[in-house]
C-alpha positions as CSV (number, residue, x, y, z in Angstrom):
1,X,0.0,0.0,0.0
2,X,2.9,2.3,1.2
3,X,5.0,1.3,-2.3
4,X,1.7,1.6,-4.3
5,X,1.8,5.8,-3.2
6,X,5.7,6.1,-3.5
7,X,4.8,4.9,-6.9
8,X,2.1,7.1,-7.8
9,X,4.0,10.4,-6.3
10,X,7.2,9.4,-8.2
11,X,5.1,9.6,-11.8
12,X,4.1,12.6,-10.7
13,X,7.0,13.9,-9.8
14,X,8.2,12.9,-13.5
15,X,5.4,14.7,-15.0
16,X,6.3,18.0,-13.4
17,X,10.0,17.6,-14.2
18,X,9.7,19.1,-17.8
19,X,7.7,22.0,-16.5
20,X,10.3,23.0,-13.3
21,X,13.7,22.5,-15.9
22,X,11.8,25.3,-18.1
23,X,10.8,27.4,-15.2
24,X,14.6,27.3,-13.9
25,X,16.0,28.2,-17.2
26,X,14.0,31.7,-17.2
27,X,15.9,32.3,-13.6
28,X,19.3,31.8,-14.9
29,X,21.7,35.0,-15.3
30,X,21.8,36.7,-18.7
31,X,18.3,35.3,-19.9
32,X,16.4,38.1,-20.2
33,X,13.0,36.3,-22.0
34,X,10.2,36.8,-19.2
35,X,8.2,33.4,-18.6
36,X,6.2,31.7,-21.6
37,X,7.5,34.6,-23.7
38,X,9.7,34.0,-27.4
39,X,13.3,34.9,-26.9
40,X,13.2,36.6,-30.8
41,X,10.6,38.5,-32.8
42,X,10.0,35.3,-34.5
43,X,8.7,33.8,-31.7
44,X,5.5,36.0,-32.0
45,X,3.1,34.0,-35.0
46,X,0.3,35.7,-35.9
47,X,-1.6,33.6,-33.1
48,X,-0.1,36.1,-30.7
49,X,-1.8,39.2,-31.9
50,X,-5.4,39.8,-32.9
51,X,-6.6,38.5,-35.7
52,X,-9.2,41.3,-35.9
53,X,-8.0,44.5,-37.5
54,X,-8.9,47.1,-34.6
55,X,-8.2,44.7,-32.2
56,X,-4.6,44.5,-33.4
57,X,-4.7,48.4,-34.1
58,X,-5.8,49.0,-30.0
59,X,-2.9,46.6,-28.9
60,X,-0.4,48.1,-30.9
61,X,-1.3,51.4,-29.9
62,X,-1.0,50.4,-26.4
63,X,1.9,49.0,-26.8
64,X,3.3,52.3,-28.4
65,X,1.7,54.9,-25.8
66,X,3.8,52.7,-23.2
67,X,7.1,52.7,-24.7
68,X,7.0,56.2,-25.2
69,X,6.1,56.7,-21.7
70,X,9.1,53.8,-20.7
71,X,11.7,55.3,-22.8
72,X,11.1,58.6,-23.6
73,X,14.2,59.7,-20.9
74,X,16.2,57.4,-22.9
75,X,15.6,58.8,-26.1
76,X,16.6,62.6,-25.3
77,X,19.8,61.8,-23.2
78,X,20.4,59.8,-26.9
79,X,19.8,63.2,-28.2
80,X,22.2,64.8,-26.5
81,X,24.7,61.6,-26.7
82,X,24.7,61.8,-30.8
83,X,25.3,65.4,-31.0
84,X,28.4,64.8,-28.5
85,X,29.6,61.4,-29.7
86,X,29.0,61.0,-33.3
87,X,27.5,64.0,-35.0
88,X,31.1,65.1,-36.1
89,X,30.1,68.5,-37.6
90,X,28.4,69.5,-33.7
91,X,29.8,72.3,-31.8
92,X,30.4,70.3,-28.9
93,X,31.6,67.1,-30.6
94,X,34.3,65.1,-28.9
95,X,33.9,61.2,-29.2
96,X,33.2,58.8,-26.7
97,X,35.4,59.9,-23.3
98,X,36.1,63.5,-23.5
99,X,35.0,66.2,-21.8
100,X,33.1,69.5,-23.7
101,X,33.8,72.5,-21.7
102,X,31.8,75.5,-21.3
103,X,33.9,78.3,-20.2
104,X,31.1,80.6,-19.4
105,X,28.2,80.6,-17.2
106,X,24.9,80.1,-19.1
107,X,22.7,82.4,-20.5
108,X,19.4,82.5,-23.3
109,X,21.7,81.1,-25.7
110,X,22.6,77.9,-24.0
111,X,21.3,74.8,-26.6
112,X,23.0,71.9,-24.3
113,X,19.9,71.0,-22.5
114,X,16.6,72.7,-21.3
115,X,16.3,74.6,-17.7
116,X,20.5,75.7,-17.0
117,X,21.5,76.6,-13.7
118,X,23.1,80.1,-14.4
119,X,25.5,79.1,-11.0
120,X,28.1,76.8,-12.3
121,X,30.2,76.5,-15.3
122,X,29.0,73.3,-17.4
123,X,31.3,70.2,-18.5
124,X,29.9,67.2,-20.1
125,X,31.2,63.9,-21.3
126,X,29.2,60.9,-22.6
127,X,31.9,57.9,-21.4
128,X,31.6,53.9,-23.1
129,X,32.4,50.9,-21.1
130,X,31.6,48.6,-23.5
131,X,35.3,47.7,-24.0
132,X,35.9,47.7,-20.3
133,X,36.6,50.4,-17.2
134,X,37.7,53.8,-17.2
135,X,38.6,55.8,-14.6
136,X,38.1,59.8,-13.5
137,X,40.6,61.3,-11.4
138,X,39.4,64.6,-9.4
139,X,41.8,67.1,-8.1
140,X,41.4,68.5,-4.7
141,X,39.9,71.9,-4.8
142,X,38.9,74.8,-2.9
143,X,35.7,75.5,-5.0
144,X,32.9,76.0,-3.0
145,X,30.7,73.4,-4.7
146,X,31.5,70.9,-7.5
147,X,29.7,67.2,-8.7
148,X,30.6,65.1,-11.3
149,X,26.6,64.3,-11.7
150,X,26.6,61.1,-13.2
151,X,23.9,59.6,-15.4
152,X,23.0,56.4,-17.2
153,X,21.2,56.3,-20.4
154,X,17.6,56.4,-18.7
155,X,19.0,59.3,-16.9
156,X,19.1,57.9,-13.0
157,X,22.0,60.2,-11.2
158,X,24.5,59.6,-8.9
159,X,26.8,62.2,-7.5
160,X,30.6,62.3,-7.0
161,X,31.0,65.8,-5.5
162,X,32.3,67.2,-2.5
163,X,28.7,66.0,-1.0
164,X,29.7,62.6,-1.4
165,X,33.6,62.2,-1.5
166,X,34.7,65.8,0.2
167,X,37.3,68.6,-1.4
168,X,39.9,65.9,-1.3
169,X,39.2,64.6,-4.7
170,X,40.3,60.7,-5.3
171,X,40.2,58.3,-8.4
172,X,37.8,56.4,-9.1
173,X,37.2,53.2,-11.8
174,X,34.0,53.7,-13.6
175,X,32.9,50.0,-14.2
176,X,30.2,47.6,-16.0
177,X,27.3,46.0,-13.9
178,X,28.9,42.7,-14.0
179,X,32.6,44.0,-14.1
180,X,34.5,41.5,-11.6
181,X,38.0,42.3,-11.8
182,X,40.5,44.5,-9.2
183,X,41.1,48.2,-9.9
184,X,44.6,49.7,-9.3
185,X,45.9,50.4,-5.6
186,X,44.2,53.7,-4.3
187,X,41.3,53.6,-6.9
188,X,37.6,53.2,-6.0
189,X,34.8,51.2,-8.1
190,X,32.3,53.0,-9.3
191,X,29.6,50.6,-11.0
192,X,27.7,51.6,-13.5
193,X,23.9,50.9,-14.5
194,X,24.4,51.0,-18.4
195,X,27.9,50.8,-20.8
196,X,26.8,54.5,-21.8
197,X,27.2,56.8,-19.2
198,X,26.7,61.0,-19.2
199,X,29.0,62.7,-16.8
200,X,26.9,66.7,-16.4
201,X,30.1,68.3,-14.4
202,X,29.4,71.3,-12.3
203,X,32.1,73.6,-10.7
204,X,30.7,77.0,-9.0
205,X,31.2,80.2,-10.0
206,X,30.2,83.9,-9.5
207,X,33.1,86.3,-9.4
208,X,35.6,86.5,-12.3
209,X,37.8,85.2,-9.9
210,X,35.5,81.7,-9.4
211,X,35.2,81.7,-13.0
212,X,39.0,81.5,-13.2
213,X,38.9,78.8,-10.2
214,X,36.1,76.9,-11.8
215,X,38.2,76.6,-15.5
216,X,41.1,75.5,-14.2
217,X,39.2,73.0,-11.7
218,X,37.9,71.6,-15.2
219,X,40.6,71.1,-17.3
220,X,42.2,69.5,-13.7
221,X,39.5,66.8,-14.2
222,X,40.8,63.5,-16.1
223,X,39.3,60.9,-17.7
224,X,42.0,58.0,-18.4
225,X,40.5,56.0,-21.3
226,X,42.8,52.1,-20.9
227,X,45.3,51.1,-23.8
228,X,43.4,50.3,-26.7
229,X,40.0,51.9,-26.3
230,X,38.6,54.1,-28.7
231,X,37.8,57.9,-28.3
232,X,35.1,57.6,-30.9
233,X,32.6,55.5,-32.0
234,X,34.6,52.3,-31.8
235,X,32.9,50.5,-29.3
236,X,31.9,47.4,-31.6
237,X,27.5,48.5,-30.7
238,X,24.7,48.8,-32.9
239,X,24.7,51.4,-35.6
240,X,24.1,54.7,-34.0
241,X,20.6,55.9,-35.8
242,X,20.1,59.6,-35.9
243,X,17.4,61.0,-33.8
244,X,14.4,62.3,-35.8
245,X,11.2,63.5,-34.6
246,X,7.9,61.1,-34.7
247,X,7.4,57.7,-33.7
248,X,9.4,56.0,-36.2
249,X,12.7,58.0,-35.2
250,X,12.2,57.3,-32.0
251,X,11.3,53.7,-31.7
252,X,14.6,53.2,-33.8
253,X,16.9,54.8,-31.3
254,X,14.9,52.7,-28.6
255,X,15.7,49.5,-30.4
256,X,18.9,50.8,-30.3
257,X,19.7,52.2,-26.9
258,X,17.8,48.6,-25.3
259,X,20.5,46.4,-27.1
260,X,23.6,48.7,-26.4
261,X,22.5,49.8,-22.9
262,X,20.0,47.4,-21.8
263,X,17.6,47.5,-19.1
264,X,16.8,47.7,-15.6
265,X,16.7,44.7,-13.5
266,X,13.1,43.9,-13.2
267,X,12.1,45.6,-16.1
268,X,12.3,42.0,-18.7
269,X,8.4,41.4,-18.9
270,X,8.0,44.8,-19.7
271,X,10.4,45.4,-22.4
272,X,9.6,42.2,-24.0
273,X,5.9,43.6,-25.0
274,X,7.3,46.1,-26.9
275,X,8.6,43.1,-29.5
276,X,5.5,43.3,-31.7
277,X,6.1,46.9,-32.4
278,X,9.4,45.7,-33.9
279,X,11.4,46.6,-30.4
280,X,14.9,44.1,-30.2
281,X,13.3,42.0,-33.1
282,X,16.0,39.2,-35.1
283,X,17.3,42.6,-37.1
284,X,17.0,46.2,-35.9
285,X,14.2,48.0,-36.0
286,X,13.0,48.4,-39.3
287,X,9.5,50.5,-40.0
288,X,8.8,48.6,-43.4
289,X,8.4,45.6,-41.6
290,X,5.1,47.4,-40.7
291,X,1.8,47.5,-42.5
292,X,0.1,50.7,-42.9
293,X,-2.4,50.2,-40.6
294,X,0.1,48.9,-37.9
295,X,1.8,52.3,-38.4
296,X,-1.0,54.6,-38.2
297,X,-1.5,52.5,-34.9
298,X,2.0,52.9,-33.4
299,X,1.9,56.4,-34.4
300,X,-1.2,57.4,-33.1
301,X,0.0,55.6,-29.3
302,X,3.2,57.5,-29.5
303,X,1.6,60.8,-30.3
304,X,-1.1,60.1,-27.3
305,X,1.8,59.6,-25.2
306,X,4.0,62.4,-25.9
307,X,0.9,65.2,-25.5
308,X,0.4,63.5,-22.4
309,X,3.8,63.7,-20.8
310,X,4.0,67.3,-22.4
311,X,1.0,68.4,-20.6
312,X,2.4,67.4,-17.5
313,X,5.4,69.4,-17.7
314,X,3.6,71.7,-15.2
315,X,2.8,69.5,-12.4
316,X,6.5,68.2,-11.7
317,X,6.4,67.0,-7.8
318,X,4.2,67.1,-4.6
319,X,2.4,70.6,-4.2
320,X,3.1,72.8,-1.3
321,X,0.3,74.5,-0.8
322,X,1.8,77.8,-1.9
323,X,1.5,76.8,-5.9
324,X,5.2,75.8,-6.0
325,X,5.8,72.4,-6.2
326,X,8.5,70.0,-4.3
327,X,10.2,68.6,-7.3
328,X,11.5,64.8,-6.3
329,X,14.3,64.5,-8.9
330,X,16.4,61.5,-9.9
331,X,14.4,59.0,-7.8
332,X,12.2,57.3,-10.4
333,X,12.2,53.5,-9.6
334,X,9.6,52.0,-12.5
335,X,7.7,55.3,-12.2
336,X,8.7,55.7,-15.9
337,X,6.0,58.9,-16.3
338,X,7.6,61.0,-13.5
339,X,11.5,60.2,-15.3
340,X,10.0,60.7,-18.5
341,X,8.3,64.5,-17.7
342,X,11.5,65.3,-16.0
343,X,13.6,64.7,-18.6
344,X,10.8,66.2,-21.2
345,X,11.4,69.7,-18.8
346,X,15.2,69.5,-18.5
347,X,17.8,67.0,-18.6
348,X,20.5,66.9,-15.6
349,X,17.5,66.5,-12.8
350,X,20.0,65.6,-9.6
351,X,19.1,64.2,-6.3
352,X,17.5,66.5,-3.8
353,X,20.7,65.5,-1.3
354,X,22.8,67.4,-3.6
355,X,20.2,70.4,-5.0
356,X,16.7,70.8,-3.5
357,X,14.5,72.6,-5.8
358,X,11.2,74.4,-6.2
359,X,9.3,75.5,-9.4
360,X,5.9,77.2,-10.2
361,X,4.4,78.4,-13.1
362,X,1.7,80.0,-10.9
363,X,1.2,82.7,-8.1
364,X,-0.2,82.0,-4.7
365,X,-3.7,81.7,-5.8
366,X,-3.3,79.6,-8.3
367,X,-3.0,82.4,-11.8
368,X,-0.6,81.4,-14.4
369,X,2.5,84.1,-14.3
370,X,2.6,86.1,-16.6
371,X,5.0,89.3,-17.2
372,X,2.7,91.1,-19.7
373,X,-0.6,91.2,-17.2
374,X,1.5,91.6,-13.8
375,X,3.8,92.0,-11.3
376,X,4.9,90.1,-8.8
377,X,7.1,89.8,-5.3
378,X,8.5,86.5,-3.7
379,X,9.3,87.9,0.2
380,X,11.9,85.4,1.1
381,X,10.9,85.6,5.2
382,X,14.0,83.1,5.6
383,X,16.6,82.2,3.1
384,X,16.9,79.0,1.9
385,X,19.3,77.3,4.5
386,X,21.8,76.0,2.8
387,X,25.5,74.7,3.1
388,X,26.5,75.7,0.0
389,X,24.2,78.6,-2.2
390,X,20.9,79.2,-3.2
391,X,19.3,81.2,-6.2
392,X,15.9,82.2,-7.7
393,X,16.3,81.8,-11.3
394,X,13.5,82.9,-14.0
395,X,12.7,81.0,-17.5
396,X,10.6,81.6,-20.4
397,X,7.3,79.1,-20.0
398,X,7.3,78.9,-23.8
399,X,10.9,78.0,-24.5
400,X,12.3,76.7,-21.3
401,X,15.5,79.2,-21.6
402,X,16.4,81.8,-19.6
403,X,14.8,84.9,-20.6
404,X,17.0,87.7,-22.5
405,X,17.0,91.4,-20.5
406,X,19.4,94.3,-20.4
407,X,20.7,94.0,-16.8
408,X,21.8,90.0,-18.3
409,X,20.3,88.9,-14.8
410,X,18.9,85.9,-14.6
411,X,18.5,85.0,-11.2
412,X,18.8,86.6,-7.7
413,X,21.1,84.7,-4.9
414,X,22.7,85.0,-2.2
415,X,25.9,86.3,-3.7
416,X,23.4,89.0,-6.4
417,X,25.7,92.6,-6.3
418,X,23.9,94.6,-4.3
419,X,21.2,92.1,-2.9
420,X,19.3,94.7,0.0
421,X,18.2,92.2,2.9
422,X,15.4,93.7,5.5
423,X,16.1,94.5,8.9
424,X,14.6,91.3,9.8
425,X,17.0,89.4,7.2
426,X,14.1,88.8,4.9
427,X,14.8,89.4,1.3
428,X,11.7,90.5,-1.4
429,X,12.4,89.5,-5.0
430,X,10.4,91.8,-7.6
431,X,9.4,89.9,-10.2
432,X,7.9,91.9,-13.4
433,X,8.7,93.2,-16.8
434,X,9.7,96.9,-16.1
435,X,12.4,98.2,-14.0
436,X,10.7,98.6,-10.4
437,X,11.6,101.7,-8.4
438,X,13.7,100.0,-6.2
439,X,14.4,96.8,-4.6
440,X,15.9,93.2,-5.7
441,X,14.5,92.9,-9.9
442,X,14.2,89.5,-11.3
443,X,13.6,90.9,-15.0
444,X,10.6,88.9,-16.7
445,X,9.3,88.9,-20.0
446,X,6.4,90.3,-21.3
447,X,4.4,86.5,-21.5
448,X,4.5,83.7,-19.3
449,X,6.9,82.6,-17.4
450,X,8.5,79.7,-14.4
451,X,10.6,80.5,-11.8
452,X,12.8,77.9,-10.4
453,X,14.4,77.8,-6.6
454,X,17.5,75.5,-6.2
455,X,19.4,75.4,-3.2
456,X,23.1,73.6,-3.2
457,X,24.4,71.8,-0.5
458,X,20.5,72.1,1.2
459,X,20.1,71.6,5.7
460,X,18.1,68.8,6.9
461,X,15.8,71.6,7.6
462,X,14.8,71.8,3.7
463,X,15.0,68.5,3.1
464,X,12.4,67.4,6.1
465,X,9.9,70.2,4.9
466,X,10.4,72.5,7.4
467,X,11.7,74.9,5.3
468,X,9.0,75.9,2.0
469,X,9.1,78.4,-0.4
470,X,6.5,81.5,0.5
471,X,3.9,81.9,-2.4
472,X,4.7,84.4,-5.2
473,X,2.1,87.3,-4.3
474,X,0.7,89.5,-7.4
475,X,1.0,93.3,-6.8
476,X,-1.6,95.4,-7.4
477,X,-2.2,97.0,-10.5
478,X,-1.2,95.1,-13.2
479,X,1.8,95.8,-14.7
């Protein structure tokens, strides 16, 4: 009796056997296919999409709307990579591993990415470990603030700045995910999310004489490429596509970032639906694989998407109460809109450890700002507090650059010429188109407008909430 159910357990067991070897395989290292799913766009027959037309045409417009929504960071740090890496007749061209330097703080004119900080001078190098480490050497320095704000391809930061590795400097081995070997005597490991990495370097300066401090702190800063690797585009990945506006331009640089960069762990079940849109398929993406009505599908969820994420540009972060808004930069996890919207506002969003920030578009009750209807004050009861700085910098709502004036002033700081504090130590900001009579003038233009508080180096008191920006109050009347 005993043997008879050793028996029957033992057939099952053998039954089952086929089913746990296949379910082990999709937990081995380095296989990315998600359970039940093909490994190669083959693998999808026709009995895995709808057979009926707007059926199929719904799905794949699903499918679209959410890679836009997953990748959309991706694609404009690609932007930005191409112009730097392989678009040889750029201004700011320099291959793989070299740093671009601007020598002067920003103004309207800046084209390197949306929403500058008009504090630091700028340095930016896109850096390829697909050949193996590199390293960065940082000098010691008596700046009063530097990072070497460091970015993979989806655009999650991390910081090595005097915040996280003091005014000492040091060398440090930037490194693949699964890099395993030991770094030179004195060096520390840096590992890195994706083989593509953006280094956004920032080194303060005010005076001429920070200016000065900030240049040579930038051309002090090395990156060592090893014997062998190319400056260029030599790295053995994909053919780099150019970007081009429109769904089809963008799902080919997301075919292309996902097989040079990959993903995120966790992220395999996700990134594998986007195969029937012809996403990581046996060849590279290739639109005339589509039919027309699969097209007009993919296009449609891609252009849903986009006006979606675009229209959210004004809602960054958790509200205040006093219409700005806590802006929770560079911690996106899988929530893919918040990265994306981010990114679609300004790329170089740090972590609020490192710069704290506050933006509104709107005035304590709620009215969109606007130069041309009004004016406004920002009474700054207490100052940011701050270890290292803080400013109150102004942008055009329409094009996201700082806004052109005769005084060339685009924010008002701590270290503004001639800043007048109250008795009290409060400090009003007048914000409007004209010249006031008097006081601290943040010029705006005659339209709409943002303003953006950042605060470097920011207390515990800022970071808990305790500290929170007053609301902008209109003047009375108008302009």
């Amino acid at each position: 009796m005993i043997a008879g159910r050793y028996a029957r357990a033992a057939k099952s067991l053998l039954l089952l056997l086929p089913l746990l070897a296949s379910t082990s395989l999709h937990g081995q290292a380095g296989n990315f296919a998600a359970p039940e799913a093909p490994d190669t766009q083959s693998g999808y027959g026709e009995d895995l999409l709808p057979r009926d037309e707007k059926d199929r045409a719904a799905l794949l417009h699903t499918i679209a709307f959410d890679a836009t929504v997953y990748g959309m960071s991706a694609y404009l740090h690609y932007e930005q990579l191409y112009r730097q890496v392989f678009d040889r007749g750029s201004d700011n061209y320099t291959g793989f591993n070299r740093f671009a330097h601007d020598r002067n703080l920003a103004g309207p004119d800046y084209a390197t990415f949306k929403v500058p900080n008009t504090d630091t001078l700028y340095s930016t190098a896109w850096i390829d470990l697909s050949k193996g480490p590199v390293e960065i050497d940082i000098p010691a320095t008596q700046l009063k603030y530097f990072t070497l704000n460091i970015f993979d391809i989806f655009g999650n930061p991390s910081n090595l700045s005097n915040r996280t590795i003091g005014f000492e400097g040091g060398r440090f081995l930037l490194v693949p995910r699964d890099w395993s070997g030991t770094p030179p005597e004195g060096v520390r490991i840096y590992r890195a999310a994706t083989p593509q990495l953006w280094i956004l370097m920032r080194a303060f300066a005010h005076s001429d004489g920070d200016v000065q401090k900030a240049r040579a702190f930038q051309d002090a800063v090395r990156i060592i490429v090893p014997q062998g690797v190319g400056m260029a585009n030599e790295s053995g990945i994909p053919t780099p596509p150019p970007p081009a506006p429109g769904a089809i331009g963008y799902l080919r640089v997301l075919d292309y970032v996902l097989r040079a960069d990959g993903w995120q762990p966790g992220e395999d079940a996700l990134v594998s639906r986007f195969r029937p849109i012809g996403i990581l398929g046996d060849k590279g993406f290739d639109p005339d694989a589509l039919s027309p009505s699969a097209r007009a599908a993919i296009e449609s969820g891609y252009t849903e998407a986009l006006a979606m994420l675009t229209r959210a540009k004004s809602q960054l972060g958790e509200p205040t109460g006093t219409g700005w808004m806590k802006v929770n930069k560079g911690v996106y996890g899988f929530n893919y809109v918040r990265r994306s919207v981010i990114n679609i506002a300004g790329l170089g969003a740090n972590v609020r450890e490192e710069n704290a920030s506050y933006t509104t578009f709107v005035d304590g009750k709620g009215a969109v700002l606007d130069g041309a209807s009004s004016r406004y004050t920002l009474r700054l009861q207490t100052p940011p507090p701050v270890n290292s700085f803080w400013s109150v910098t102004l942008y055009d709502a329409k094009t996201f650059a700082l806004y052109p004036n005769p005084l060339n002033r685009y924010l008002v700081s701590d270290r503004t010429k001639g800043l007048k504090v109250q008795k009290d130590g409060s400090i009003d900001i007048r914000i409007q188109h004209k010249a006031p009579a008097g006081g601290n003038w943040l010029p705006a233009p005659a339209g709409p407008f943002f303003v953006v508080i950042r605060a470097y180096g920011p207390k515990p008191e800022m970071l808990n909430g305790h500290w929170l920006p007053p609301a902008i109050a209109q003047e009375q009347g108008g302009r």
